[in-house]
Steps between C-alpha positions, in 0.01 A plus 500: 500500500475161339666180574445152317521233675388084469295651194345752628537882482506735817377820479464777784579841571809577687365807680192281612710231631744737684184733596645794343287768375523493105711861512759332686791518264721169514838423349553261253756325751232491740207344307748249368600414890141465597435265166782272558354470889132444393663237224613300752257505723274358249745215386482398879129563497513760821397759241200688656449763284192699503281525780254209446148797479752670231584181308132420505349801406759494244349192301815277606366276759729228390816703669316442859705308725336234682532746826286751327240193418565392877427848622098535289472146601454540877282860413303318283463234598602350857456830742122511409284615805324182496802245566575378814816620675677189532416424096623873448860374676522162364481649162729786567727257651510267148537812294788608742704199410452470171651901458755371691620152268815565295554358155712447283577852253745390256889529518491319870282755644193450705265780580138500707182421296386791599737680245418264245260645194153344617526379088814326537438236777523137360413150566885422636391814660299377709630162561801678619264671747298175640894316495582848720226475673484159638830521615425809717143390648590133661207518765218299294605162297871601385347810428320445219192620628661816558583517189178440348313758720779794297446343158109522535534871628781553222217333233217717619675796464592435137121428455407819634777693279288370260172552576641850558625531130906531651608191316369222293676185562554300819833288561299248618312470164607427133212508236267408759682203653614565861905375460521596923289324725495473864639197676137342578673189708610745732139646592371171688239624743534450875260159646642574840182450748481476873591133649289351773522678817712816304148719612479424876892555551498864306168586674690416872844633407405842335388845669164609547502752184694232288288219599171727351637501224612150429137410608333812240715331195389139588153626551490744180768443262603819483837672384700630780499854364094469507510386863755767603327794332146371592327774733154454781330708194577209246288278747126406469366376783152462422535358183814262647753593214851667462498762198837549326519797298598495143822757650578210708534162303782393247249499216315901591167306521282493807402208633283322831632296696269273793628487864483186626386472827826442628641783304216698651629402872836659458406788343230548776781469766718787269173720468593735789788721629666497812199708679260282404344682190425440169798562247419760293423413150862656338656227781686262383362112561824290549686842628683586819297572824395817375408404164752579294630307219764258511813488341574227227860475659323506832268243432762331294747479824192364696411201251875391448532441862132299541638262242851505663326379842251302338811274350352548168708569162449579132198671581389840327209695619331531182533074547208625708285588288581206243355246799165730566460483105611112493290447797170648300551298289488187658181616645199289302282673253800759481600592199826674286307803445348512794897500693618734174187826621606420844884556554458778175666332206397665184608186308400127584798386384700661744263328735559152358919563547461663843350204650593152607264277646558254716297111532190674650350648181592156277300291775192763458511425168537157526206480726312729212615250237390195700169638584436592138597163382311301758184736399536341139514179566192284476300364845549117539235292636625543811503933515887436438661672153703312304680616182320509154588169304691558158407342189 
């Protein structure tokens, strides 16, 4: 069979397309039917064809619909052994809607992308999606930060079709010149730290369990997935440091973390069980009574109702972590890098946006800065400095 259509020619095999075995014997009046149906189906772009192994093996990659792309995607590339669940489902999640987004098909149609020929996407393609988009995801900023989480995961995927060898042009690129970017105004980083006095009314107002773990992400920095997962066998005494496991941090490297000595308090008051003995090493450290791990929704439930009591709002947990790092910071002889190897950020960078400082670290270095000037100034008669004349 072979159909023309927008320029190009169409060519498959009936009985492959209908799964007949090739001695099936079919009437003229019934391979015309089954054109005419397959001819419209690719006018309205819902034409699947070929199975996408069949098309590929084939040599016809560019008849792969962007479902069959969507489909190698997560195998290849998201549902990897070494991704973290929740990555695994925020990914899955992205790819989910974008299957899902209907455009436009010609003669007032609309079909889902995920019919579309992976080839065939466009620019107005996929401004059509992020216009789609925003209006469905309101939650962030008018959702347009929505919107740019599904365009990144919709631009990495073309990437990766073709690092893969599927295709060999992006819609986001022409000759090399990116014609869809991301809406950068929209991606303003969070500055929200803890006011005066926001510490001692969470600490008072939150359960015993909760209230660890507000201390343990003051006192650490740490991610509340690495606090959560973090088991007694994870702990080193001795040498007074946490070990996260590569398995266990947002960027799969390990890392060592100090306990303060008020982080070392708590977690000596969590160290046993309910008889008195040492939890076993598999136990988990902010878990229930018998060790085992707590919920995020649990723990979630617990931390929304510290801050409801406490009278405090606009506050995120991870805001917790922003006023440890903040809070290094300000600490003298402290320095970018030296915050950046401690709360595990593989770029500095990230470090420099993540923070916000507040008067504290300007008047350390203003004392610096005064020091260092006074120290180059010449001694007066009188053991005083003065400034150098000018000439």
């Amino acid at each position: 069979m072979a159909i023309s259509w927008n320029g190009k020619e169409h060519r498959y095999s009936l009985h492959k397309l209908l799964d007949k075995a090739l001695t099936y014997s079919m009437s003229r009046s019934e391979a015309e039917a089954h054109r005419d149906r397959f001819r419209s189906e690719i006018r309205l772009g819902t034409f699947r064809g070929l199975t996408a192994d069949t098309r590929w093996s084939t040599g016809d990659p560019s008849a792969l619909t962007f479902g069959d792309l969507a489909d190698r995607y997560l195998d290849g590339h998201v549902r990897l052994p070494h991704r973290r669940p929740r990555g695994v489902q925020t990914m899955e999640r992205h790819v989910r809607l974008l299957r899902r987004v209907l455009l436009p098909s010609g003669h007032g149609a609309v079909v889902p992308l995920e019919s579309r020929r992976f080839d065939s996407v466009t620019r107005a393609d996929v401004e059509e999606i992020r216009r789609l988009s925003t209006l469905s995801m309101p939650r962030a900023k008018g959702g347009v930060v929505g919107a740019n989480r599904l365009l990144a995961r919709l631009r990495h995927l073309f990437n990766w079709a073709i690092a893969q060898g599927y295709v060999d042009h992006s819609p986001f690129k022409r000759h090399g010149v990116t014609v869809v970017k991301l809406n950068g105004a929209a991606e303003t980083p969070r500055d929200r730290r803890l006011d005066e006095g926001d510490e001692d009314k969470l600490i008072a107002v939150a359960g015993p369990r909760t209230q660890a773990i507000i201390i343990a992400a003051l006192e650490t920095g740490c991610r509340i997935g690495e606090l959560l997962s973090l088991q007694w066998g994870q702990v080193r005494w001795t040498e007074g440091y946490i070990l996260l496991n590569a398995a266990k941090t947002k960027t799969n490297e390990a890392r060592s973390v100090p306990m303060t000595s008020r982080l070392r308090a708590v977690m000596e008051m969590r160290r046993t069980d309910v008889t008195g003995d040492d939890f076993p090493p598999t136990a988990y450290v902010f878990g229930n009574r018998i060790g085992e791990r707590t919920s995020y929704p649990a723990f979630k439930k617990g931390w929304k109702q510290a801050y409801t009591k406490a009278g405090i709002s606009g506050l995120h947990f991870h805001d917790l972590r922003r006023e440890f790092a903040s809070r290094l910071l300000e600490t003298p002889g402290v320095s970018l890098h030296d915050v950046a190897d401690w709360v595990g950020h593989s770029n500095i960078t990230t470090t420099s946006r993540y923070l916000r400082t507040t008067g504290v670290r300007r008047q350390h270095v203003a004392r610096r800065f005064e020091q260092s000037r006074n120290a180059m100034r010449p001694p007066t008669s009188s053991g005083a400095t003065e400034p150098p004349t000018t000439q």
